[in-house]
C-alpha positions as CSV (number, residue, x, y, z in Angstrom):
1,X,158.8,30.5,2.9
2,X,161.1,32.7,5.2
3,X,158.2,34.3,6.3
4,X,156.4,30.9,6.9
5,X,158.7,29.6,9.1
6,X,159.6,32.6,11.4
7,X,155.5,33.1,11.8
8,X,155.2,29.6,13.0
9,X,158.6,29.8,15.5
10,X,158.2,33.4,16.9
11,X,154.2,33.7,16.8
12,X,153.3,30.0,17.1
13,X,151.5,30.0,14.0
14,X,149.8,26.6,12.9
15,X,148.5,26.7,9.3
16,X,146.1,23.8,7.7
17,X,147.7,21.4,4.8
18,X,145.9,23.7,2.4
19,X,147.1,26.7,3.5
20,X,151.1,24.9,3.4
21,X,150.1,23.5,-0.3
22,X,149.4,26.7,-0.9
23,X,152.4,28.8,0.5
24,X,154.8,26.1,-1.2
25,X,152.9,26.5,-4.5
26,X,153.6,30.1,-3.9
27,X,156.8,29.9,-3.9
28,X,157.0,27.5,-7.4
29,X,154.9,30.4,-8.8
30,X,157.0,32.6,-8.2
31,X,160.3,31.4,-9.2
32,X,158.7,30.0,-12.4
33,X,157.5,33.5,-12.8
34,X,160.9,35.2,-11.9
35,X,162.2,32.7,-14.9
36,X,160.0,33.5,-17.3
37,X,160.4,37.1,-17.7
38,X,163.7,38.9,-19.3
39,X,164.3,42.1,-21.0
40,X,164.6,42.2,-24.9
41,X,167.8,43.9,-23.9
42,X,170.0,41.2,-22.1
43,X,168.8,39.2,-24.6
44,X,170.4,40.7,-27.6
45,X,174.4,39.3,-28.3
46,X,176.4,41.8,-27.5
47,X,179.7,42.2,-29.8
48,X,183.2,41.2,-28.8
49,X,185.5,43.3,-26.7
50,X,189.0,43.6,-27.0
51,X,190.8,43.1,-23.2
52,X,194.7,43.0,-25.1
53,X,196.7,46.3,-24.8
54,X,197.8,47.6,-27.9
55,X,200.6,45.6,-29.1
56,X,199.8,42.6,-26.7
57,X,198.2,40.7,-29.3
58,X,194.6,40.3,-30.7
59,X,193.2,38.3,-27.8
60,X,189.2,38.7,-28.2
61,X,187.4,38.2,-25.0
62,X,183.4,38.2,-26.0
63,X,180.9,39.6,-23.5
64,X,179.8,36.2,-21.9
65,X,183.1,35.1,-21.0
66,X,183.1,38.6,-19.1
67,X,179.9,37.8,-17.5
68,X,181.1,34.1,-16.5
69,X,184.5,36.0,-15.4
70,X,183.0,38.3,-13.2
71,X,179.7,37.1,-12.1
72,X,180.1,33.6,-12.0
73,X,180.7,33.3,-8.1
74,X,177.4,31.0,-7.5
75,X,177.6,30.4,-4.2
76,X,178.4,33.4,-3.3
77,X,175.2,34.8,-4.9
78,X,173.1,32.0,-3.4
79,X,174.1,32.8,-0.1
80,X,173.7,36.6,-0.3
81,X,170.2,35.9,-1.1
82,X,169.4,33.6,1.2
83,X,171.0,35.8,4.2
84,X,169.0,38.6,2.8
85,X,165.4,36.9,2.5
86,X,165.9,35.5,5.7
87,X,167.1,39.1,7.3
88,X,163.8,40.4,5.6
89,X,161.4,37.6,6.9
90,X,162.4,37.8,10.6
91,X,162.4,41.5,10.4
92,X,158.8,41.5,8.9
93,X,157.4,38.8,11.4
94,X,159.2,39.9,14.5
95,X,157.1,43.9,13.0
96,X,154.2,41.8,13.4
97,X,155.0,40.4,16.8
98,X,155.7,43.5,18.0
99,X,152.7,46.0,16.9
100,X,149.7,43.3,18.0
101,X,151.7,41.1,20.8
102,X,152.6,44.7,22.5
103,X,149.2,46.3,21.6
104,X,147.5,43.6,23.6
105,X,149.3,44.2,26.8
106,X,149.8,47.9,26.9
107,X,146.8,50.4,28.7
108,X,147.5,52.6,25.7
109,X,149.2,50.6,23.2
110,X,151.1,52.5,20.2
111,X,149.2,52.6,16.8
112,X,151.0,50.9,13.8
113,X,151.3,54.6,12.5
114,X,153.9,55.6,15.2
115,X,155.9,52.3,15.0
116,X,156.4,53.1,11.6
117,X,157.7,56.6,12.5
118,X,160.1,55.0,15.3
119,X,161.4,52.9,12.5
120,X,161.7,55.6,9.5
121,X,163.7,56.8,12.3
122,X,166.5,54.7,12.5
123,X,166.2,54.3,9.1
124,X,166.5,57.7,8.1
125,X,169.8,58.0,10.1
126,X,171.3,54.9,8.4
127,X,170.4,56.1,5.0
128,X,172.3,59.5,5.3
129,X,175.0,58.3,6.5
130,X,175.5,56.0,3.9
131,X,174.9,58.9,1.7
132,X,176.9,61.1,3.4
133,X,179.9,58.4,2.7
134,X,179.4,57.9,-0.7
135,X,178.0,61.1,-2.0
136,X,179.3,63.7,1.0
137,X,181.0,65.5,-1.7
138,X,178.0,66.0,-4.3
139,X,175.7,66.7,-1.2
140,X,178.0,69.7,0.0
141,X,178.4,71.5,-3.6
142,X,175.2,70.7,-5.0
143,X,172.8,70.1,-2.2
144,X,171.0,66.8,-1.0
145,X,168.0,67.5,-3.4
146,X,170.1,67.7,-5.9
147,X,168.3,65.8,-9.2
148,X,165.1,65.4,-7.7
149,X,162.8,65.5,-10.8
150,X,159.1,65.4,-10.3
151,X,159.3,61.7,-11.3
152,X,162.1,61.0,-8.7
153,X,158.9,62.4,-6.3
154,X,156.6,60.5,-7.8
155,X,158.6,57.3,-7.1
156,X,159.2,58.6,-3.3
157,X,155.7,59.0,-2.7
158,X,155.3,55.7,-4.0
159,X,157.4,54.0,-1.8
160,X,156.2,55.7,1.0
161,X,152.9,54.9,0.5
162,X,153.5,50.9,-0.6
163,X,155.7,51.2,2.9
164,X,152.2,52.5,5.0
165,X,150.3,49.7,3.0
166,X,153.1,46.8,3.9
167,X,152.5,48.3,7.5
168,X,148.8,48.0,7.5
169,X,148.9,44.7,5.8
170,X,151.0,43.2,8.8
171,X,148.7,44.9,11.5
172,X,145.6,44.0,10.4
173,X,146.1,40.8,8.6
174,X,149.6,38.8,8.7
175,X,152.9,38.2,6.7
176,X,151.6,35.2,4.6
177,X,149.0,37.4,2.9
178,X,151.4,40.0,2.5
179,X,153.6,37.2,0.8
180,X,150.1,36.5,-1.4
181,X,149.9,40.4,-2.4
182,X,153.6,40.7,-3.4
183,X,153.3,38.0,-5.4
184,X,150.6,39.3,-7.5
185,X,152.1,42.4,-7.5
186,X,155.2,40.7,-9.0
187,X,153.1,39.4,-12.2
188,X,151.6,42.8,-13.1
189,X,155.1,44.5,-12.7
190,X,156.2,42.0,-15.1
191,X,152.9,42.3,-17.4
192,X,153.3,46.2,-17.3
193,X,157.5,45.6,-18.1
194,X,156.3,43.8,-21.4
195,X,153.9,46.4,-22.4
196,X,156.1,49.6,-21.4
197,X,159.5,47.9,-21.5
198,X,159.6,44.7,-24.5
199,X,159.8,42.4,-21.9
200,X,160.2,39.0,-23.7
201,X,156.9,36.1,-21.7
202,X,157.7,32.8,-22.0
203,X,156.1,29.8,-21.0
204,X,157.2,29.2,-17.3
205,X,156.1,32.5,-16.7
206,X,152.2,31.6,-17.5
207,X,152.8,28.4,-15.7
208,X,154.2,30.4,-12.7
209,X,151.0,33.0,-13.2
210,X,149.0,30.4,-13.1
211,X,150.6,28.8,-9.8
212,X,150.6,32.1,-8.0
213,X,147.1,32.3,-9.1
214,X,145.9,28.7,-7.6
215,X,147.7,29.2,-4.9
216,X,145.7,32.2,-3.5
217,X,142.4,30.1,-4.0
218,X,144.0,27.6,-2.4
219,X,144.9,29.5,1.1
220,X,141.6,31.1,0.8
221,X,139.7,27.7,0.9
């Protein structure tokens, strides 16, 4: 939806009533989806834990009133979230803006290849020096590959390849379809988390399958 309405304010993007039934049904799917889906683990009751010093008592605080105590901050949440989503939406369209509004106007306009460089970056830049601030210690004794298995490369090259994809995506097609492939992408992480991982499928999560599902018809009509 964040990406809905920043493509219609910054790009002047109209879409047809199907095409808004279907970004709306979208985002049901999707939360029904996100709700239908948890891990065998989180699921299982934990035992009690025992908060008292010794001789203070035998006050037994269980596990949920720690996750109430802790995590129970709502609106706090909510609003993280929301910031963030709507942080990544402009971020996305305003990409989009950029690599075909700029390619239009410029004699030799800049491939979405080298945008994507310009942005790694700044990125790159941020990311060590958040690393050097939390890990700057570890880095200087151990070195910054430190604990790079072959599967931590296998998930970089992974990410680096989904990021080229996400880039080509925008270029050559939009952020609303990009919305439609994450999407579908979300339901076979979740397929592949209950074969691999004993993820527990309820209901909503068919109906949000389902929703995702019809909704892609839906736009394509």
């Amino acid at each position: 939806m964040d990406s809905f309405f920043f493509s219609v304010v910054l790009l002047g993007r109209r879409l047809k009533s199907n095409q808004l039934s279907a970004v709306g049904l979208l985002a049901l799917g999707l939360g029904l989806a996100s709700q239908g889906s948890s891990s065998a683990v989180t699921s299982t009751k934990l035992p009690p834990v025992n908060l008292s010093p010794p001789g203070k008592g035998d006050k037994i605080v269980t596990t949920t009133f720690l996750h109430q105590l802790f995590f129970s901050d709502f609106a706090t949440g909510f609003f993280a979230v929301f910031f963030a989503c709507m942080l990544s939406g402009f971020s996305s369209v305003y990409f989009e803006r950029v690599v075909k509004t700029k390619r239009k106007q410029q004699k030799y306009p800049i491939s979405v290849w080298a945008r994507n460089a310009q942005l790694a970056t700044f990125s790159s830049a941020i990311a060590t020096f958040g690393a050097l601030v939390k890990d700057g210690h570890n880095i200087r004794t151990r070195g910054f590959l430190h604990g790079f298995t072959p599967l931590v490369w296998t998930v970089v090259a992974l990410q680096a390849g989904g990021g080229m994809c996400t880039a080509a995506v925008i270029a050559y097609a939009d952020n609303l379809l990009k919305g439609f492939a994450t999407g579908v992408s979300m339901l076979f992480c979740s397929l592949a988390s209950y074969f691999w991982f004993d993820t527990i499928i309820a209901i909503p999560f068919v109906f949000g399958a389902t929703a995702v599902i019809a909704a892609i018809f839906l736009y394509s009509c």
